[in-house]
C-alpha positions, 0 to 999 in steps of 0.5 A, spaced: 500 500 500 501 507 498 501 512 502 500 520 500 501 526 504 500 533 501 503 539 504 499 545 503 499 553 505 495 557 503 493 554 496 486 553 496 484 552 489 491 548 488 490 543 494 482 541 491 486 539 484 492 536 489 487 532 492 482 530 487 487 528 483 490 523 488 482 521 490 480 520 482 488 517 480 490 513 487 483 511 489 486 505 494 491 511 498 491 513 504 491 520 504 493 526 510 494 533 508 499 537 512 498 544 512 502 550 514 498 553 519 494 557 513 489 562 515 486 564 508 479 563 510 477 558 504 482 554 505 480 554 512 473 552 510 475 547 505 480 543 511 474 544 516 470 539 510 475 535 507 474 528 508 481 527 509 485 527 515 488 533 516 494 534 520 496 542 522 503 545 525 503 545 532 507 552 531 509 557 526 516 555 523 519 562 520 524 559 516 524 560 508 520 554 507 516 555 512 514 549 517 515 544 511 520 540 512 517 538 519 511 537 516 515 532 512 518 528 518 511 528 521 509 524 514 514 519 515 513 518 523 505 517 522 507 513 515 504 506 516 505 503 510 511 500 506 511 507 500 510 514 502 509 519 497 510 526 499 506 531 494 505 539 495 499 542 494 501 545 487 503 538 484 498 534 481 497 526 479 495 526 472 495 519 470 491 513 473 496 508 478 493 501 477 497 494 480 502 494 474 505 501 477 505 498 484 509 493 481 514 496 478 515 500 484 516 494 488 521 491 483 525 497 483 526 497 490 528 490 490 532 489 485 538 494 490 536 494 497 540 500 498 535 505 494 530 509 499 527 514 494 524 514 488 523 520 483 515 519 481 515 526 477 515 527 469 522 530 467 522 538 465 523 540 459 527 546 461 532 541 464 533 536 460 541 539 458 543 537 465 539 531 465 541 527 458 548 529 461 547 526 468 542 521 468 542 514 463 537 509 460 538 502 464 534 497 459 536 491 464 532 495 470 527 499 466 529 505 469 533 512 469 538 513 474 545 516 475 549 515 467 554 509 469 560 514 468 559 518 473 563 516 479 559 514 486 564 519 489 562 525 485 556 527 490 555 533 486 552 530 481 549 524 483 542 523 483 539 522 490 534 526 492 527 531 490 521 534 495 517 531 490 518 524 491 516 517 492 519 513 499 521 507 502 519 507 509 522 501 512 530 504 509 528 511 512 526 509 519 532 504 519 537 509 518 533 514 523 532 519 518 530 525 519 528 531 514 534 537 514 531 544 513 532 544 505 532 540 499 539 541 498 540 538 505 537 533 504 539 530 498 547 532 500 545 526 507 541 522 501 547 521 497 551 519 504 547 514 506 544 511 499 545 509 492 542 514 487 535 514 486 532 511 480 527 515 476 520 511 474 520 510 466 513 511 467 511 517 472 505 519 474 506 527 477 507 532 475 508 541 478 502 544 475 505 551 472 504 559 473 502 557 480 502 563 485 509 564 490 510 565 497 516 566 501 516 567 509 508 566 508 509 573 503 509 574 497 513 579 493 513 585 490 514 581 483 508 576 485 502 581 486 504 584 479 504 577 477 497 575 480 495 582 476 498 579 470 498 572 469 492 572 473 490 568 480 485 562 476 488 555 477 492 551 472 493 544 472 494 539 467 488 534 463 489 527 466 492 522 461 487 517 459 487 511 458 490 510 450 496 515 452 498 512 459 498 506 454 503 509 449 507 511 456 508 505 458 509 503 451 515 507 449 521 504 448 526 507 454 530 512 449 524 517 450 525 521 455 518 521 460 519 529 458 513 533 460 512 537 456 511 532 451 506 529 455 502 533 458 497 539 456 494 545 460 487 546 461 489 553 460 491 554 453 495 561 455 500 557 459 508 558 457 512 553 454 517 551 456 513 550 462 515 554 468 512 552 475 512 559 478 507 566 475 513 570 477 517 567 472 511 566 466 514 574 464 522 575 463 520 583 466 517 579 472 522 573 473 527 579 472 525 583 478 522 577 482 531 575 482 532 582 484 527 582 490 530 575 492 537 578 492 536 585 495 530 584 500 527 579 505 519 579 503 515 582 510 
């Protein structure tokens, strides 16, 4: 069995399509929602009626990702199944998750018991350069991991970790995990206690795109411009039916799982090459969002 935890703040509209996507595409799941103490009042309305288990932070963690990463520990300390995937609230499955997936993720976990995550996310356009420099095809395994010439040593490009991502429960409780307070912190212990992490031939979630940006629980000069500009409506992805989740799984290894390719906004409006945030769907807002982030702490 899998288990699913959606990390959600403030995103009401994003949460629904998180949840429903999880309740229409992995319907046997066990479903948690951990929010970040939200006080936008129709996201507290849609907790408050939510058939699923809502867990809510104990306090206000002011770092820069706000009480995610504890919220994660928390996911992983109250799992009671063998997987956990870890979804935020703007992340959407956008294909069905039938027994044969649930197969091929046992196998690949069986097949090296020193991996303890698993990359579930359709690969972004935007960083294929890096990927088809860093990550290779293995046809014997069915699977993308780490290119063969990288060395085991070489930490630095090793693939080893998202926040985004599919877990191993009993590898990380017998370890002793426990989330550090940044994606690269955590990757960096990933590739100090484990193999690197394979990437599924056939994923399954992905980032919705343009989604409205928080920092601190704030927003941006840049992204209350961009609310204006590239607007507040949610966009999300049309879910693969079932002649193209066919093709998916079908497709020979050479074609790289990229989204861009797969799927399709319902919101034709939206840029392409996907970008994942609405400060960075206009070049004038992305420039000034850097400059913000560079020269001033949001209040």
């Amino acid at each position: 069995m899998i288990e699913v935890a959606i990390f959600s703040y403030n995103r009401v509209e994003y949460l629904k399509n998180c949840v429903d996507s999880v309740r229409l595409n992995m319907p046997d799941a066990r479903l948690r929602i951990f929010d970040d103490n939200s006080d936008d009042p129709a996201m507290l309305e849609y907790l408050s009626r939510t058939d699923a288990e809502v867990v809510r932070a104990d306090t206000k963690d002011e770092e820069r990702h706000g009480g995610l990463y504890a919220n994660m520990q928390r996911a992983l300390d109250m799992a009671e199944h063998d997987y956990l995937i870890l979804l935020q609230d703007d992340t959407q499955v956008v294909r069905p998750v039938g027994p044969d997936d649930l197969y091929e993720i046992d196998r690949i976990f069986r097949a090296n018991d020193r991996r303890a995550f698993l990359c579930v996310l359709f690969m972004k356009a935007a960083r294929m350069r890096r990927f088809r420099r860093e990550v290779d095809a293995y046809p014997d395994e069915n699977i993308y991991r780490t290119a063969a010439g990288i060395s085991e040593k070489n930490f630095a490009r090793r693939l080893a970790y998202f926040d985004v991502v599919l877990c191993n429960v009993g590898r990380l409780r017998t370890v002793n995990w426990t989330f550090a307070p940044s994606e690269r912190a955590n990757c960096e212990m990933a590739r100090e206690l484990f193999e690197d992490m394979p990437v599924m031939k056939s994923p399954f979630v992905f980032f919705c795109p343009e989604v409205p940006f928080f920092r601190n629980r704030s927003k941006t000069l840049a992204a209350r411009i961009a609310a204006r500009v590239v607007g507040t409506d949610l966009k999300r992805y049309l879910d693969l039916d079932e002649a193209k989740t066919t093709l998916l799984k079908e497709r020979p290894l050479s074609q790289w799982p990229i989204a861009e390719d797969w799927l399709t906004p319902t919101n034709p409006k939206v840029r392409r090459p996907f970008v994942f945030k609405d400060v960075s769907a206009r070049w004038w807002l992305s420039a000034l969002h850097k400059i913000e982030m560079k020269f001033f702490r949001p209040k």
